[in-house]
C-alpha positions as CSV (number, residue, x, y, z in Angstrom):
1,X,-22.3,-60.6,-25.0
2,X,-21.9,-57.5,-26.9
3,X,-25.7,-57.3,-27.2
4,X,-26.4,-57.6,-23.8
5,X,-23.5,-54.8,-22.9
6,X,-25.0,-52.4,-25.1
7,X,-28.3,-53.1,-24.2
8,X,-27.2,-52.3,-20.4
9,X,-25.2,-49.2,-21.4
10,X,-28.5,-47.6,-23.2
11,X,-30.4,-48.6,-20.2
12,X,-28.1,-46.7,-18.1
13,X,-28.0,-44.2,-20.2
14,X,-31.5,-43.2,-20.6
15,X,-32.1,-43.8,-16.5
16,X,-29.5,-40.6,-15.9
17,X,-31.0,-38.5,-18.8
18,X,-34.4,-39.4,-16.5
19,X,-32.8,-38.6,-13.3
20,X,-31.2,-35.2,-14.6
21,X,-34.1,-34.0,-15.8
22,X,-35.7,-31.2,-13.8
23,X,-39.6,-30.9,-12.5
24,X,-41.3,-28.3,-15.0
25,X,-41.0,-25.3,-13.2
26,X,-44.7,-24.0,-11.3
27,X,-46.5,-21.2,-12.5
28,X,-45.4,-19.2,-9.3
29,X,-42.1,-19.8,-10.0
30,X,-42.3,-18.7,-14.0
31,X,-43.8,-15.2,-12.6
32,X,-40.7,-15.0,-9.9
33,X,-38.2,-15.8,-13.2
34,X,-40.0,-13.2,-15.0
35,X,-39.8,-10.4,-11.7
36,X,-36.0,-11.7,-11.1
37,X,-35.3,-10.8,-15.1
38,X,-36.7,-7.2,-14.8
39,X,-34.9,-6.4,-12.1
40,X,-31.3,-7.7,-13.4
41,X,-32.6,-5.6,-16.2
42,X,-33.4,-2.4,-14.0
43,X,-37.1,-2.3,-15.2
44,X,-39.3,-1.0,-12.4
45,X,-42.6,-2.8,-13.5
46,X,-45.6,0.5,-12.7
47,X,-48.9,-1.5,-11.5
48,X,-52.6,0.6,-11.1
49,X,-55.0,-1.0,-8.2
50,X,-58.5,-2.1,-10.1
51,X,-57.1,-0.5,-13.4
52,X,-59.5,-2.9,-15.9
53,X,-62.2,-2.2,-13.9
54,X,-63.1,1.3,-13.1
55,X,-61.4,4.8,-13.3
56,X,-61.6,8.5,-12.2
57,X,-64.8,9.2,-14.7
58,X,-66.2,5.7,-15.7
59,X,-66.9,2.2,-14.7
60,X,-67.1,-1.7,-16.6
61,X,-69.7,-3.6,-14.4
62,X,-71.0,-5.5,-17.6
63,X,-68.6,-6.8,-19.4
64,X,-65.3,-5.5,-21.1
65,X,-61.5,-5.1,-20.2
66,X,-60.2,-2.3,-22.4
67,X,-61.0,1.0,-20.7
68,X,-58.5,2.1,-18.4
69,X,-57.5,5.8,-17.0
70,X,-53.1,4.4,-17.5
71,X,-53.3,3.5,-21.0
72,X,-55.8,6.5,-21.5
73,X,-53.1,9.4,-20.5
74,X,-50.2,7.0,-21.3
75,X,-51.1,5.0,-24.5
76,X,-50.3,1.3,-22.6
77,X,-51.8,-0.7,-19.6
78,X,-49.9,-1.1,-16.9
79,X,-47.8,-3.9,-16.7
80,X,-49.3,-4.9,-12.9
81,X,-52.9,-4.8,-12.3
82,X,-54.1,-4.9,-8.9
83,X,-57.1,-6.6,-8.0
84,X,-59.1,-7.0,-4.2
85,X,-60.8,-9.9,-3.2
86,X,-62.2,-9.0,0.3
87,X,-66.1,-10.0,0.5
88,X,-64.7,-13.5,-1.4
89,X,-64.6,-15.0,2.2
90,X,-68.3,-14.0,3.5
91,X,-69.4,-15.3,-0.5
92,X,-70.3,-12.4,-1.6
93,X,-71.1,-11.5,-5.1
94,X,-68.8,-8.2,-5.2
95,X,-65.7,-7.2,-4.0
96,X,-65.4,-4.8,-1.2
97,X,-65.0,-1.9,-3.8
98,X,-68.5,-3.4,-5.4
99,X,-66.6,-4.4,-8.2
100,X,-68.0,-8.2,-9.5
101,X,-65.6,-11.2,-8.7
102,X,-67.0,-12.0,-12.4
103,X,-65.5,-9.2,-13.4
104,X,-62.8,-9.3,-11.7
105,X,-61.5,-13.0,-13.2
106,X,-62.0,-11.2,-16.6
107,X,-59.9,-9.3,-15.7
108,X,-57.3,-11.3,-14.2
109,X,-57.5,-13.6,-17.5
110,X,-57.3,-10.8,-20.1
111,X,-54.4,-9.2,-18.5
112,X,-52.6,-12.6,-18.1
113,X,-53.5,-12.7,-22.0
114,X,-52.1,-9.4,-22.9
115,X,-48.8,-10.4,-21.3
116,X,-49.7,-8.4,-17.8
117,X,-48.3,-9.7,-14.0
118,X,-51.4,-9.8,-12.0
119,X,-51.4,-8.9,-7.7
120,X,-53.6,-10.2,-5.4
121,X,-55.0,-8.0,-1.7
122,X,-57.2,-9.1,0.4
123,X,-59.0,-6.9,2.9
124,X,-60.5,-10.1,5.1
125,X,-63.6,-8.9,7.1
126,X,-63.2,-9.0,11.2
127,X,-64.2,-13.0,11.8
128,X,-65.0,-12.1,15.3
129,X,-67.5,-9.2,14.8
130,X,-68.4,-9.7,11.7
131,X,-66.9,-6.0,10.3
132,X,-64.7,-4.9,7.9
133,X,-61.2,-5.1,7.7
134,X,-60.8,-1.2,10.1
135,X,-63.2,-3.0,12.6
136,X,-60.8,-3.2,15.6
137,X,-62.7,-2.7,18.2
138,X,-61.9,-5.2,20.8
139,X,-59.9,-6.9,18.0
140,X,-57.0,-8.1,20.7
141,X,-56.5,-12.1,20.5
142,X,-58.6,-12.4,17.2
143,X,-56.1,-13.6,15.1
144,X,-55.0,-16.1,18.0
145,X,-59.0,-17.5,18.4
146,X,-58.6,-18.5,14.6
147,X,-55.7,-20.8,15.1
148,X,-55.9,-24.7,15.5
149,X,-57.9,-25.5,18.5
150,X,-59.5,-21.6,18.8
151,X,-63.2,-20.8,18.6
152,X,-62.9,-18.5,15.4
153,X,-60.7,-21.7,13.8
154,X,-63.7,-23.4,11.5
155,X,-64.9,-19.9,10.1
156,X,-61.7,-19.4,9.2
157,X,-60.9,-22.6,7.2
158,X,-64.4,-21.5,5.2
159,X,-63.4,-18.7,4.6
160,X,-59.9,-19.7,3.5
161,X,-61.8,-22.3,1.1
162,X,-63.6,-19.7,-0.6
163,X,-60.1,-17.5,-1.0
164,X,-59.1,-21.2,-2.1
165,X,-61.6,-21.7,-4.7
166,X,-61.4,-18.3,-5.7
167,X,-57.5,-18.5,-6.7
168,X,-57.5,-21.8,-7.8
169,X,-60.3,-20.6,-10.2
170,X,-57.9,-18.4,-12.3
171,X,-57.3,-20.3,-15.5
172,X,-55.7,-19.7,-18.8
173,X,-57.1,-20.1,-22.4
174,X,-55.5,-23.6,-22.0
175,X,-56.6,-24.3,-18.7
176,X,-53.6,-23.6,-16.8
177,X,-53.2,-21.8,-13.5
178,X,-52.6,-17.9,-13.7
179,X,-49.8,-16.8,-11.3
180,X,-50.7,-14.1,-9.2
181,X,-48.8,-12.3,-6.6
182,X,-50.5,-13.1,-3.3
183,X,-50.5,-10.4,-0.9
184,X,-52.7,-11.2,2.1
185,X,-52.7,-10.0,5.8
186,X,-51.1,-6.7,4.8
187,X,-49.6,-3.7,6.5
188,X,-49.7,-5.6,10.1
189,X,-47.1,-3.1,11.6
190,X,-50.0,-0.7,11.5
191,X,-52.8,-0.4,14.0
192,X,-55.2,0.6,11.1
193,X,-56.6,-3.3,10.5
194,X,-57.8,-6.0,13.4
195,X,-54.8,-8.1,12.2
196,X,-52.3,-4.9,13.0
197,X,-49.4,-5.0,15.7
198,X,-51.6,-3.3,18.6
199,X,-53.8,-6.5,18.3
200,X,-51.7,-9.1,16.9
201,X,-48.6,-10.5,18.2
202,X,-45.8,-11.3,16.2
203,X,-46.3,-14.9,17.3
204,X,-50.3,-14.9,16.4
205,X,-49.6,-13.3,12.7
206,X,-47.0,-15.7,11.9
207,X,-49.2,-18.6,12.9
208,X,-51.9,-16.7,11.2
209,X,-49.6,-16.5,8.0
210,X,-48.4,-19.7,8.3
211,X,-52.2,-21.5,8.4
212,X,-53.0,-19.3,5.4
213,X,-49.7,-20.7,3.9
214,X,-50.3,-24.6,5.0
215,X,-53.9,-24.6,4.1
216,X,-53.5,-23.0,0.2
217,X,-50.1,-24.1,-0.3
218,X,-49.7,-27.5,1.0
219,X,-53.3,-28.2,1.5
220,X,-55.2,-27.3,-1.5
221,X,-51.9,-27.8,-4.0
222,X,-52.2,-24.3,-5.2
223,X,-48.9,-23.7,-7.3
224,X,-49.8,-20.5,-8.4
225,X,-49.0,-18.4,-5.3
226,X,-46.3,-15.9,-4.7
227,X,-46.3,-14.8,-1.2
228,X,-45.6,-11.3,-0.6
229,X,-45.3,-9.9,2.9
230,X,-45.8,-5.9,3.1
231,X,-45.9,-4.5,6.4
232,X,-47.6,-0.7,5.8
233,X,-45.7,2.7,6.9
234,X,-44.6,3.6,10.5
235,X,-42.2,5.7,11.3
236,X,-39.2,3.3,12.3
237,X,-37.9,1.4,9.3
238,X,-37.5,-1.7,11.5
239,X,-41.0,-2.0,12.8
240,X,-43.1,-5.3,10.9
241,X,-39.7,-6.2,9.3
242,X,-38.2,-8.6,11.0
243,X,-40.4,-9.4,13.9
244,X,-43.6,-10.1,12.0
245,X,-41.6,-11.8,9.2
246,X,-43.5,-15.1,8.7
247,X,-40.0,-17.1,7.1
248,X,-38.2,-17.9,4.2
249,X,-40.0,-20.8,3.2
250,X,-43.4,-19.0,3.4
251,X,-42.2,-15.0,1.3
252,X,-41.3,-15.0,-2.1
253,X,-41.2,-11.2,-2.1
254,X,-40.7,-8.6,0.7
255,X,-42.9,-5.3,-0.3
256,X,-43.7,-2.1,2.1
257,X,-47.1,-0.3,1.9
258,X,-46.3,3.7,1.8
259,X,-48.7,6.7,1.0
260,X,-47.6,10.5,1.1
261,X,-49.3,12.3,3.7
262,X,-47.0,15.1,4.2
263,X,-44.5,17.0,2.3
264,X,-43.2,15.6,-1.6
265,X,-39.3,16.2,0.5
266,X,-40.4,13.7,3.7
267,X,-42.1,11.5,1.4
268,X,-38.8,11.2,-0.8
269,X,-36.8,10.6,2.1
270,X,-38.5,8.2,4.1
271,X,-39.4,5.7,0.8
272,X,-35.7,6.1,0.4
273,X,-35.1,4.9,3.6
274,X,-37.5,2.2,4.1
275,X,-36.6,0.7,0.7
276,X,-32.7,0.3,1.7
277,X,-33.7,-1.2,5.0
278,X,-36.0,-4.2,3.3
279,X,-33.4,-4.0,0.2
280,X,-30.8,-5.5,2.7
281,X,-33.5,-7.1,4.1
282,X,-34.4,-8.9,0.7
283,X,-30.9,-9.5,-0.2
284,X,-29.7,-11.7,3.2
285,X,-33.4,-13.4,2.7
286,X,-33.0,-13.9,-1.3
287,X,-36.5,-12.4,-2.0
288,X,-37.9,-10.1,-4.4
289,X,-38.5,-6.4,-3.4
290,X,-40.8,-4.3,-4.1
291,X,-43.8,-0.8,-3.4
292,X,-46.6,-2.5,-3.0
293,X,-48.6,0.0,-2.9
294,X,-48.6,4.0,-2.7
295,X,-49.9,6.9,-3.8
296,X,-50.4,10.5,-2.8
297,X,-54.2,11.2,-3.0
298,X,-55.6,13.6,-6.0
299,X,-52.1,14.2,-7.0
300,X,-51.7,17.8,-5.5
301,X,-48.3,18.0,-7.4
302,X,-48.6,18.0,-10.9
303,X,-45.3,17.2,-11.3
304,X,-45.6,14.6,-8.4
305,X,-44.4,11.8,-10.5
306,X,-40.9,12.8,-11.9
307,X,-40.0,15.1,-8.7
308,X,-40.8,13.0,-5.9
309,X,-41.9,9.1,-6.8
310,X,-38.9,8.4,-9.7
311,X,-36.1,9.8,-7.4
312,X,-38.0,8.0,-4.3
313,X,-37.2,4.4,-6.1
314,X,-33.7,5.5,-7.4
315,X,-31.2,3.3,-4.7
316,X,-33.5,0.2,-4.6
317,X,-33.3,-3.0,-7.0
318,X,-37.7,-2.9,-6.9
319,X,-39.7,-5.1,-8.9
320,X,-42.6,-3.5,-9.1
321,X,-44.2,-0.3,-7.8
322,X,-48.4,-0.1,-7.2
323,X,-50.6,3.2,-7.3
324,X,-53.8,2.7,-5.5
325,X,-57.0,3.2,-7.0
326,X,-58.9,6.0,-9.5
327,X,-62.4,5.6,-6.9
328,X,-65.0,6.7,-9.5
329,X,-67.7,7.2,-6.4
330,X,-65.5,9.4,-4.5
331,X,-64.3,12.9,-5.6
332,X,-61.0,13.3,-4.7
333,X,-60.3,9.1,-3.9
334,X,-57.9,8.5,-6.9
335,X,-53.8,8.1,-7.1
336,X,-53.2,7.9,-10.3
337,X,-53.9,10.2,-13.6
338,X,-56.2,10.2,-15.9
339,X,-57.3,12.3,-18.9
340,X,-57.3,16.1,-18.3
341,X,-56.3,15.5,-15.1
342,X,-53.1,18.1,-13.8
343,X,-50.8,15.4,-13.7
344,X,-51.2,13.5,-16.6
345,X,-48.3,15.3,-18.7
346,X,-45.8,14.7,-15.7
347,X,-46.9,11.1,-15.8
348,X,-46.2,10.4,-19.2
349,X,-42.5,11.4,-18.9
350,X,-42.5,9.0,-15.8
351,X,-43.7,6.6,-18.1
352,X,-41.9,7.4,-20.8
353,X,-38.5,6.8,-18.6
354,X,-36.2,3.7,-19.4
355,X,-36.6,2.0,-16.5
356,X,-40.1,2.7,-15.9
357,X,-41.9,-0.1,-17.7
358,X,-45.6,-0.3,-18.7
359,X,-46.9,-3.4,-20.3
360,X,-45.1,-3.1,-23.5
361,X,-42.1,-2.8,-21.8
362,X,-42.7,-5.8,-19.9
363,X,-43.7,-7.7,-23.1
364,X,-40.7,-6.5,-25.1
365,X,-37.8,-7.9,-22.0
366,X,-39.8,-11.6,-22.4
367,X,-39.2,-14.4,-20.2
């Protein structure tokens, strides 16, 4: 009888160790840990758009990962790297900034090596007219024609294979996924892209977002995703917030779009303001916040970077914050520095401030 007792106690007791045991945590939700831990650590993570690829004076079509205009005026990469994937969905061979999607998974994969947090845009060409991304003439109702049951609805499930295929294509030295940050349908509060507010609904880009969500998420399996929603500048802070927000179960992180056009005081003030409005924002939604992208373009200030960006993130718990691209085509198309460029000595005290963290700084907080 004893036997049998003990016998039945270890049984038990191995089926609640079984049952208390957690799922392994996804890739997506190892790189939200990781962006949760900087900011209870006050690290602002600084990210460069195409930073492995190209820069002000030089680009890597071959081959080769190392070159890069951050680490060249800084000493260290940056701990995001931003990538683009528009052309991906029409099968193309290069990215909309001619950069090779080749490339551009070298890239992903060396970074993810090195320790780096990788982002993810995707400018999606105009389904209806076959142009870009700014193509929005007579762009009213497109978004709408690609949902279940509309006209533009198979194109669209190709093209969200190919996105598909393309993300589920990032793999580690062992095989694993890569997370990425996932940043599609951006800056919708803007008129500037067919997707934008004057041509979209709030209604057709949530049911946009959410068929994007369903089809990668739930569809495909894909458990490297991190959704992040980033409605682009307008000049009410409420505007794309709350309206256009697709839902909780669809964001992971709750980003804003914001370039200087105008004065380094305006710029201050209304990053300031825009940040506290999506801070509360992230805080009743329990997301992650963050600048997903800006820039002022060819850096007019050279002391643009400790005078008017670091006071701009001072009163927001941010994750990260994204410069746009050095374009190496176009003369004065570039956001961040870069050797002998007037900046550059600004931007290493930036760099060189505590909670301004590169990609030694991310490596040195770990997990």
């Amino acid at each position: 009888m004893r036997t049998i007792t003990q016998y039945l106690l270890l049984c038990c007791a191995a089926l609640a160790s079984g049952c208390s045991q957690q799922p392994a945590p996804t890739p997506a939700e190892t790189l939200e840990a990781r962006l949760r831990n900087c900011v209870e650590h006050g690290l602002v993570l600084f990210g460069h758009q195409d930073d492995l690829f190209y820069g002000k004076h030089w680009n890597r079509w071959d081959s080769g990962c190392e070159q890069s205009d951050i680490r060249a005026v800084a000493g260290d990469y940056p701990a995001i790297l931003g990538v683009e994937i528009g052309g991906i969905e029409l099968g193309d061979s290069l990215s909309l900034d001619r950069v090779p999607f080749r490339l551009i998974r070298e890239g992903i994969a060396e970074h993810h090596r090195r320790g780096g947090i990788v982002t993810v845009s995707w400018h999606a060409a105009n389904p209806a007219t076959e142009g870009n991304s700014w193509d929005v003439e007579n762009a009213a109702g497109t978004a709408a024609r690609m949902l279940e049951g509309g006209d533009l609805h198979a194109l669209t499930r190709e093209w969200l294979a190919r996105v598909g295929d393309f993300l589920a294509s990032l793999r580690d030295d062992n095989g694993e996924p890569i997370p990425v940050i996932w940043r599609p349908w951006h800056e919708m509060a803007g008129g500037w892209f067919w997707w934008g507010a004057p041509y979209c609904s709030p209604e057709e880009y949530k049911a946009l977002w959410r068929l994007t969500f369903e089809y990668l998420q739930n569809e495909r399996g894909l458990t490297n995703l991190l959704w992040a929603v980033s409605p682009g500048f307008t000049d009410r802070c409420d505007t794309g917030y709350t309206d256009y927000y697709p839902g909780d179960d669809c964001v992971d992180l709750i980003g804003i779009d914001i370039y200087q056009y105008g004065t380094d005081e305006a710029f201050r003030t209304l990053t300031r303001q825009h940040l506290a409005t999506l801070a509360d924002m992230a805080r009743t939604h329990g997301k992650l916040l963050a600048l997903t992208e800006t820039g002022y373009e060819s850096i007019p200030n050279p002391a643009w970077w400790t005078e008017t960006l670091l006071p701009a993130l001072d009163d927001a718990p941010v994750a990260y914050v994204l410069l746009w691209r050095n374009a190496w085509d176009r003369e004065n198309h570039y956001y961040a520095p870069f050797e002998g460029e007037a900046s550059a000595d600004d931007f290493k005290a930036f760099a060189d401030e505590e909670r301004i963290g590169l990609l030694g700084d991310l490596n040195a907080l770990g997990e």
